[in-house]
Gaussian input, Z-matrix of N, CA and C with variables (Angstrom, degrees):
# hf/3-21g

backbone

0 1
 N
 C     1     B1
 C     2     B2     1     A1
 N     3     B3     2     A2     1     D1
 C     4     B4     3     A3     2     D2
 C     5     B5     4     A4     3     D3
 N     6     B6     5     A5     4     D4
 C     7     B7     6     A6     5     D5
 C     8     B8     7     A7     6     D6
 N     9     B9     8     A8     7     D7
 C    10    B10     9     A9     8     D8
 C    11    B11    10    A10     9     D9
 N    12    B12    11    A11    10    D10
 C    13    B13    12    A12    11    D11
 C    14    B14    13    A13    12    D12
 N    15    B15    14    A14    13    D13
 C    16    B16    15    A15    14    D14
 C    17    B17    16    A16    15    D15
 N    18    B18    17    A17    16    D16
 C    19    B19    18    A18    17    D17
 C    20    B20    19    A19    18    D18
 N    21    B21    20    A20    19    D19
 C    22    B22    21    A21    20    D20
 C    23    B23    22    A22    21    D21
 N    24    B24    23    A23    22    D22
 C    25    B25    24    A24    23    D23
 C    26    B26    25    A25    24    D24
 N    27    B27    26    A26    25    D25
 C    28    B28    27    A27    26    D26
 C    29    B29    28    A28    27    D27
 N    30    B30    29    A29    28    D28
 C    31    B31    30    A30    29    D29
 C    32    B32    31    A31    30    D30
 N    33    B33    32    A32    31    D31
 C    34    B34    33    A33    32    D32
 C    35    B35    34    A34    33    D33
 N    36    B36    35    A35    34    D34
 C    37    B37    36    A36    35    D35
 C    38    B38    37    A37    36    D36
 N    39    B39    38    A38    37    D37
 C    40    B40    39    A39    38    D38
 C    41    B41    40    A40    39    D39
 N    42    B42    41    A41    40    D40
 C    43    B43    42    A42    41    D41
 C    44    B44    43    A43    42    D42
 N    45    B45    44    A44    43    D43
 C    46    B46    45    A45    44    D44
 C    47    B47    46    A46    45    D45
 N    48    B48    47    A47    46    D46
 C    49    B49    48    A48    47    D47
 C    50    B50    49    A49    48    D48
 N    51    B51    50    A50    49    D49
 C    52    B52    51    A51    50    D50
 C    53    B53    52    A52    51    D51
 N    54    B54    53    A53    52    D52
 C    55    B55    54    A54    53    D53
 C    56    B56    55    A55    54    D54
 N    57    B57    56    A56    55    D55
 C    58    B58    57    A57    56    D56
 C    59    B59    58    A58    57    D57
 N    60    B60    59    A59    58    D58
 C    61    B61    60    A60    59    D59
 C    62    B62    61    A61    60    D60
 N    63    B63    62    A62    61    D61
 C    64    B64    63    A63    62    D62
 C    65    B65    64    A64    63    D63
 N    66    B66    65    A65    64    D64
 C    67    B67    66    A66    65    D65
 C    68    B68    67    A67    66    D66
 N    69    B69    68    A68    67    D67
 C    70    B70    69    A69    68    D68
 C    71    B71    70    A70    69    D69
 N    72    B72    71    A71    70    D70
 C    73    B73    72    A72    71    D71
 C    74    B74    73    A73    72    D72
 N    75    B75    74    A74    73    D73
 C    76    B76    75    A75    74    D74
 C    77    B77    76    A76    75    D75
 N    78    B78    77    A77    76    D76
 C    79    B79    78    A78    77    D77
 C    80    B80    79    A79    78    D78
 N    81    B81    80    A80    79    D79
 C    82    B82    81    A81    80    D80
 C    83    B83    82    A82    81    D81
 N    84    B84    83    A83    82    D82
 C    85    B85    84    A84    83    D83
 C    86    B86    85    A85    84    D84
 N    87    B87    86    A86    85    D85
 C    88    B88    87    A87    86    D86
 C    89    B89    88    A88    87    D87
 N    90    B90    89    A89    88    D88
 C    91    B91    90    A90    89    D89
 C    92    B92    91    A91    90    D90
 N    93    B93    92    A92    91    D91
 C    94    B94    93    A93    92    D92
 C    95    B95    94    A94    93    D93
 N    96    B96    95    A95    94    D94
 C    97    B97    96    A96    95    D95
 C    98    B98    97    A97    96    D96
 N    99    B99    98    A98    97    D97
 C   100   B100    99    A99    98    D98
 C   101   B101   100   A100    99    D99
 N   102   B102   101   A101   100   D100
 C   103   B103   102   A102   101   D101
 C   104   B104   103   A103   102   D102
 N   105   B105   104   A104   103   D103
 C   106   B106   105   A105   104   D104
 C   107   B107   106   A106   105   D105
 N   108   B108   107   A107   106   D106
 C   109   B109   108   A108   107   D107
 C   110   B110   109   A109   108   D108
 N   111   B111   110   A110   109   D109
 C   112   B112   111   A111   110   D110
 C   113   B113   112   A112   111   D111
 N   114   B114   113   A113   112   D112
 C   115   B115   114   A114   113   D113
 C   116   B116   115   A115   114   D114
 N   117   B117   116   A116   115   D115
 C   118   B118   117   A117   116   D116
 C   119   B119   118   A118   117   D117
 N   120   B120   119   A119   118   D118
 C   121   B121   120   A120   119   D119
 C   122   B122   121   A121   120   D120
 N   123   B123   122   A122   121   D121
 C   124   B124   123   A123   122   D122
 C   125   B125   124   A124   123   D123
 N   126   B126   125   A125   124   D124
 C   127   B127   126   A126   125   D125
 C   128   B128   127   A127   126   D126
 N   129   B129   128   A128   127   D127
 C   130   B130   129   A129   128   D128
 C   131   B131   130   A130   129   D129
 N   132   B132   131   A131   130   D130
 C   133   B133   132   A132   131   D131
 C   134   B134   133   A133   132   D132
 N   135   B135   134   A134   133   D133
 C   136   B136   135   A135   134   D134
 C   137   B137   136   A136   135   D135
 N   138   B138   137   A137   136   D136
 C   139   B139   138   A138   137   D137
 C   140   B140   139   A139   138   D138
 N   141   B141   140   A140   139   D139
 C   142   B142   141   A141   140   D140
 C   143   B143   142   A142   141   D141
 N   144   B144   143   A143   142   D142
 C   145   B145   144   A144   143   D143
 C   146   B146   145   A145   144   D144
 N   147   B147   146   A146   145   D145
 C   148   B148   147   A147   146   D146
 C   149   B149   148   A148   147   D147
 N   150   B150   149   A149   148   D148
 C   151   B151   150   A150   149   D149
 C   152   B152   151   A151   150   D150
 N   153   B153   152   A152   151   D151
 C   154   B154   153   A153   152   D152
 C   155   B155   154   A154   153   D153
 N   156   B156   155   A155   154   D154
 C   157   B157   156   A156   155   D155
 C   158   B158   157   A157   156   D156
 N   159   B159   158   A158   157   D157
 C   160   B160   159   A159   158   D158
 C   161   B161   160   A160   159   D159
 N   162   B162   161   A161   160   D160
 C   163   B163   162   A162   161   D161
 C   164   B164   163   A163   162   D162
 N   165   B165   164   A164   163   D163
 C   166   B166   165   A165   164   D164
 C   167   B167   166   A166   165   D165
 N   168   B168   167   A167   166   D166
 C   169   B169   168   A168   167   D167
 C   170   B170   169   A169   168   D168
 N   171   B171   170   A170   169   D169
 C   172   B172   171   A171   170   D170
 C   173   B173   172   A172   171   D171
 N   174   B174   173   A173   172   D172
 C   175   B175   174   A174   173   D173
 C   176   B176   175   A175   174   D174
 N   177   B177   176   A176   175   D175
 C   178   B178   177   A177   176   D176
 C   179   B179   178   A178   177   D177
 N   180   B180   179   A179   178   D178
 C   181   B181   180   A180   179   D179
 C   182   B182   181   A181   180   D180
 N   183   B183   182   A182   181   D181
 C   184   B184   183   A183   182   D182
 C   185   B185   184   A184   183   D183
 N   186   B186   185   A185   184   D184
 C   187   B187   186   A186   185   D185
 C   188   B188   187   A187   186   D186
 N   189   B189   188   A188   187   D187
 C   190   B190   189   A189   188   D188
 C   191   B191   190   A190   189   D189
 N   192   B192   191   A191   190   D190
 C   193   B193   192   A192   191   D191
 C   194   B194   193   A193   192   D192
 N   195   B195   194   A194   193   D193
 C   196   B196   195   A195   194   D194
 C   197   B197   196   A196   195   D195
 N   198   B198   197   A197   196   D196
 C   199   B199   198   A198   197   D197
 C   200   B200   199   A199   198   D198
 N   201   B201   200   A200   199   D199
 C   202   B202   201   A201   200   D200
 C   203   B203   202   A202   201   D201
 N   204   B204   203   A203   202   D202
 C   205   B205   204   A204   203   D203
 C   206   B206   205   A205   204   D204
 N   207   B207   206   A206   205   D205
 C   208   B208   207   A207   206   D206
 C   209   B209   208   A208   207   D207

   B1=1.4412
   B2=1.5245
   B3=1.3726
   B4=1.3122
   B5=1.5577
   B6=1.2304
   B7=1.7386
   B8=1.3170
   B9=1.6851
   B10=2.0072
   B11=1.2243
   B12=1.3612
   B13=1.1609
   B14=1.8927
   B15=1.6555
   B16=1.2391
   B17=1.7427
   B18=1.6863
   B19=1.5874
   B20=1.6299
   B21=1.6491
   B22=1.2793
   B23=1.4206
   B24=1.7982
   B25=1.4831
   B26=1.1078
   B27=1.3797
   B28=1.2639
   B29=1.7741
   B30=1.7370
   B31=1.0213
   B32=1.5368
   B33=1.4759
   B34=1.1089
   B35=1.8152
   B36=1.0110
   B37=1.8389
   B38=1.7165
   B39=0.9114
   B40=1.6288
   B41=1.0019
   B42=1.7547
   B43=1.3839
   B44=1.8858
   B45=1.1985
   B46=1.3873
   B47=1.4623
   B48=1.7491
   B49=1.5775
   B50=1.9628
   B51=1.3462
   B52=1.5042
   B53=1.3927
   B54=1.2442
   B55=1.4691
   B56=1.4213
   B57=1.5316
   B58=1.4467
   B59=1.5621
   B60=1.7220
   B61=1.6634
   B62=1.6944
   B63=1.9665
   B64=1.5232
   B65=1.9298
   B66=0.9027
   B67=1.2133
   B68=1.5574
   B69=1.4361
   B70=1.3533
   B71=1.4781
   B72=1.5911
   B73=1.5887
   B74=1.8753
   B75=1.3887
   B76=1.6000
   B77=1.7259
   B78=1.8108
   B79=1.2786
   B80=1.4634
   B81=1.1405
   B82=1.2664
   B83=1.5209
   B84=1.6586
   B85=1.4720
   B86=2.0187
   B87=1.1831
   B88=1.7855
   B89=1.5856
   B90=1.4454
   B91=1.7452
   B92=1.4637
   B93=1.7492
   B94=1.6925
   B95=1.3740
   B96=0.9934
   B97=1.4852
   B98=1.3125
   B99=1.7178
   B100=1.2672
   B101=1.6614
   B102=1.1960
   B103=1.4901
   B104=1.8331
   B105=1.5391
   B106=1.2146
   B107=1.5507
   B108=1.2317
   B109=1.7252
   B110=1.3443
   B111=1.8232
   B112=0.9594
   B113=1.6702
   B114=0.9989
   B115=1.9888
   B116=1.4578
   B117=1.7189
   B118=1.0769
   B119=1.5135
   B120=1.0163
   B121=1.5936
   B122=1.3890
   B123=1.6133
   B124=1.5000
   B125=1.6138
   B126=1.5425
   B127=1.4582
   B128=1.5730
   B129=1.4065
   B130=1.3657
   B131=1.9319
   B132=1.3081
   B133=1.7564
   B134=1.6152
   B135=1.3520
   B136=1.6114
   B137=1.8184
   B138=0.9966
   B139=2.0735
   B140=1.5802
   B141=1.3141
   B142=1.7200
   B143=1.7433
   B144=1.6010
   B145=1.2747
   B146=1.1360
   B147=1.4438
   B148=1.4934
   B149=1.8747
   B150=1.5746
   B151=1.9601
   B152=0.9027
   B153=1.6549
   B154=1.1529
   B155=1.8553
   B156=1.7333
   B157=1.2140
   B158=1.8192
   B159=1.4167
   B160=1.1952
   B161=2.1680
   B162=1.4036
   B163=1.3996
   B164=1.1610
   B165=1.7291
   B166=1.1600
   B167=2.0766
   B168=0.8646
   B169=1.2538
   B170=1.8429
   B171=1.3295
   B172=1.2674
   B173=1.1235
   B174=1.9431
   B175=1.7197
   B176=1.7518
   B177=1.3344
   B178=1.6512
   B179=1.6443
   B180=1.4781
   B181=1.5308
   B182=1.0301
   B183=1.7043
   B184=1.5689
   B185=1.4766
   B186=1.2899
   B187=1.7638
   B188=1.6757
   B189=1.5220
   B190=1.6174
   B191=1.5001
   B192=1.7533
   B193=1.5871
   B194=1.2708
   B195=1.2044
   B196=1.4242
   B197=1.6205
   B198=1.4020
   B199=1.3472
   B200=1.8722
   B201=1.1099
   B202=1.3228
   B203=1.8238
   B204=1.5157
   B205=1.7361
   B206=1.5995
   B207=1.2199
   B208=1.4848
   B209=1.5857
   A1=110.91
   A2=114.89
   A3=111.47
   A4=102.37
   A5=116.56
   A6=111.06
   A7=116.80
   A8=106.60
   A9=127.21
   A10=88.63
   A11=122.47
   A12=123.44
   A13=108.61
   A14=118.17
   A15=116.84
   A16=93.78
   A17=93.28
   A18=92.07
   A19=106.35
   A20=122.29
   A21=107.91
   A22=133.93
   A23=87.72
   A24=111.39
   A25=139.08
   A26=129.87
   A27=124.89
   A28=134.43
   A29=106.49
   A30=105.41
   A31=107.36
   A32=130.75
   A33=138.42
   A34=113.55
   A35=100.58
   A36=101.04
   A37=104.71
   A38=144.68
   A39=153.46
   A40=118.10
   A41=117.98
   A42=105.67
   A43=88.26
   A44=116.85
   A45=136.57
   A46=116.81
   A47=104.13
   A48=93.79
   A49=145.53
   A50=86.14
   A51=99.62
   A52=121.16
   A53=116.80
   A54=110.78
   A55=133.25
   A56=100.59
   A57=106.30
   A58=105.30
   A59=109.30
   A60=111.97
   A61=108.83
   A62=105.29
   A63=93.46
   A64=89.77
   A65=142.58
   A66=139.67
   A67=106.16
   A68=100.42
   A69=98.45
   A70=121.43
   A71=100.93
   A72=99.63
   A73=119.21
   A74=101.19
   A75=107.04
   A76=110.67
   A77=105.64
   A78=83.93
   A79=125.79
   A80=115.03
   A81=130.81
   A82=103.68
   A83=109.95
   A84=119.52
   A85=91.28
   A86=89.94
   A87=108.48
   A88=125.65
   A89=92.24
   A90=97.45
   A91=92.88
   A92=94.84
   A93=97.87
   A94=113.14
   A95=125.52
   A96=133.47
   A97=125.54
   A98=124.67
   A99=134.29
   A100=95.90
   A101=130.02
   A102=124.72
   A103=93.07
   A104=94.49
   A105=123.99
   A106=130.94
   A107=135.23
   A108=119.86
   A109=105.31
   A110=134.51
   A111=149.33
   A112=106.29
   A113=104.30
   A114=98.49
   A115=121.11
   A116=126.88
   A117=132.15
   A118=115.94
   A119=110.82
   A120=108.27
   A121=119.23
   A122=122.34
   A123=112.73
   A124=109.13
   A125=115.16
   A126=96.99
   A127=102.44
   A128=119.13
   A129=171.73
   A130=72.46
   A131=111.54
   A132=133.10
   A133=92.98
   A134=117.85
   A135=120.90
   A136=97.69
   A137=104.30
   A138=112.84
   A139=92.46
   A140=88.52
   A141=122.16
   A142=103.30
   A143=130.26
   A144=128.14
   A145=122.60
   A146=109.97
   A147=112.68
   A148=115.09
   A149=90.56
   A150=107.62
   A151=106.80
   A152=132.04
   A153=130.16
   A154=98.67
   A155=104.55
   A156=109.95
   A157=106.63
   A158=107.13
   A159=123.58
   A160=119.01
   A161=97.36
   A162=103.59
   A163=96.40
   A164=149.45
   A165=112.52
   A166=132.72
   A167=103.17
   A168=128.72
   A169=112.00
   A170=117.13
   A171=132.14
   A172=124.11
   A173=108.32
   A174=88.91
   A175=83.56
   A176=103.84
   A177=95.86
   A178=90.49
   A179=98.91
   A180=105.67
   A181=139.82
   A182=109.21
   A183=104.90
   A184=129.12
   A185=96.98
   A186=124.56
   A187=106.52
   A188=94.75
   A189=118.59
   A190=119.82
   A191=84.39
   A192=110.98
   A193=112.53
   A194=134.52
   A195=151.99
   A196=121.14
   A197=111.99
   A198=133.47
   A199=98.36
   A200=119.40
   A201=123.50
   A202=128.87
   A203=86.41
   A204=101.65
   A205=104.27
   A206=128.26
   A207=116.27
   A208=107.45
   D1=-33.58
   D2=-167.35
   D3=-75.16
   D4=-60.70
   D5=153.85
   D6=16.67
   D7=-78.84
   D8=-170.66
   D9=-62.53
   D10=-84.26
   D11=-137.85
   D12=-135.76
   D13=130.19
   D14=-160.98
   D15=-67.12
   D16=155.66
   D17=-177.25
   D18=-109.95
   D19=144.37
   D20=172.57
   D21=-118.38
   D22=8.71
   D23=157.99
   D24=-167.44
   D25=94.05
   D26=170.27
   D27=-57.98
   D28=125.89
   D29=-174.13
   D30=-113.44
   D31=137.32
   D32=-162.60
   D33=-128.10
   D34=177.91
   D35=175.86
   D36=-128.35
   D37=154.75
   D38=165.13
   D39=-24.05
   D40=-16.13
   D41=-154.43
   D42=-94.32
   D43=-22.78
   D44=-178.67
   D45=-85.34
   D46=13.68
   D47=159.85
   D48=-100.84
   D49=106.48
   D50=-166.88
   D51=-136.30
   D52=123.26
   D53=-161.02
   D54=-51.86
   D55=-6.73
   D56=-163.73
   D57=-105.10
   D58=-7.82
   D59=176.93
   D60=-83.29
   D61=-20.84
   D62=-171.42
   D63=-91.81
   D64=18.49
   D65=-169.29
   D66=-111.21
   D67=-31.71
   D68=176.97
   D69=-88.10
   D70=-22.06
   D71=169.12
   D72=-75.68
   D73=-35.12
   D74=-174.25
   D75=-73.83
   D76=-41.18
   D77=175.05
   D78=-111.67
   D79=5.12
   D80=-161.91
   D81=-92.12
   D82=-45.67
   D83=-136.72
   D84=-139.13
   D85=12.70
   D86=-173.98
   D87=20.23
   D88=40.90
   D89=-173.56
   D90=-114.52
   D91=-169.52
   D92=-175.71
   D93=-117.58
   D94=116.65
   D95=179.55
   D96=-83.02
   D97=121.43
   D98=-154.55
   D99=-122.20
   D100=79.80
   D101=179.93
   D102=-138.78
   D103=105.66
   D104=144.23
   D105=-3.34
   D106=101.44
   D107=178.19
   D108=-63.47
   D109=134.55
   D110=154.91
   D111=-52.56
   D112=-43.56
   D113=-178.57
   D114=-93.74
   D115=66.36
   D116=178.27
   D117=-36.99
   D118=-51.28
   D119=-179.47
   D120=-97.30
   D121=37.72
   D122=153.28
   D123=-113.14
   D124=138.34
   D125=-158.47
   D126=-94.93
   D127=165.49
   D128=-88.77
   D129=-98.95
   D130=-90.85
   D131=-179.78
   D132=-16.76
   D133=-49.15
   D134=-150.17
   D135=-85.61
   D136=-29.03
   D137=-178.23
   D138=-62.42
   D139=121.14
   D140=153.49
   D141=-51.64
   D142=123.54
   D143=154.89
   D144=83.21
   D145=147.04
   D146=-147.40
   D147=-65.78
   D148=-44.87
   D149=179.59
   D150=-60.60
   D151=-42.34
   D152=-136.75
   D153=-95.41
   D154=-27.36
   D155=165.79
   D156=-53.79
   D157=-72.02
   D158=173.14
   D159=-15.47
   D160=-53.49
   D161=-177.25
   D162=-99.72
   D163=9.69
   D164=124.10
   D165=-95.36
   D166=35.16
   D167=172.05
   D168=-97.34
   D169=-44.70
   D170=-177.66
   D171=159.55
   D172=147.96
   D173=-179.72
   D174=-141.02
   D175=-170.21
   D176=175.73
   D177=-99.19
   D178=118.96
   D179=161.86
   D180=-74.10
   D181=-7.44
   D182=170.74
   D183=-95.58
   D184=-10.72
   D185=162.67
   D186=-54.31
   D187=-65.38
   D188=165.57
   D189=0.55
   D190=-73.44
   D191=-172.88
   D192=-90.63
   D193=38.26
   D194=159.87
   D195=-115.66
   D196=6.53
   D197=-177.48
   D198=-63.70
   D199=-32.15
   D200=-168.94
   D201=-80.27
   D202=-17.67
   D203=172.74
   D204=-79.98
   D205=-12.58
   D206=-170.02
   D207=-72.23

């Protein structure tokens, strides 16, 4: 997809959280990646990687919940 048309945001679900998918969208694929931490309750200091810190810090959640029109 990125090929056609540049992307300016990827939206993902939990099951797709891994540091190396939001790395490939932000720097690779220069969009913004919104994928959720799977481990709500390990805190922020203890998260592996820079995004993944990042999206558990905050993401826009109403963007979030628009994952379903694609």
């Amino acid at each position: 997809m990125s090929k056609i048309k540049r992307l300016s945001a990827v939206i993902a679900d939990k099951g797709h959280d891994r540091e190396r998918n939001h790395v490939l969208v932000r720097q690779k694929l220069g969009g913004y990646s919104i994928i959720p931490a799977r481990n709500v309750n390990v805190l922020v200091w203890k998260t592996h990687g820079r995004y993944r810190k990042k999206m558990k810090q905050g993401y826009h959640k109403s963007l979030f919940h628009q994952r379903n029109r694609n």
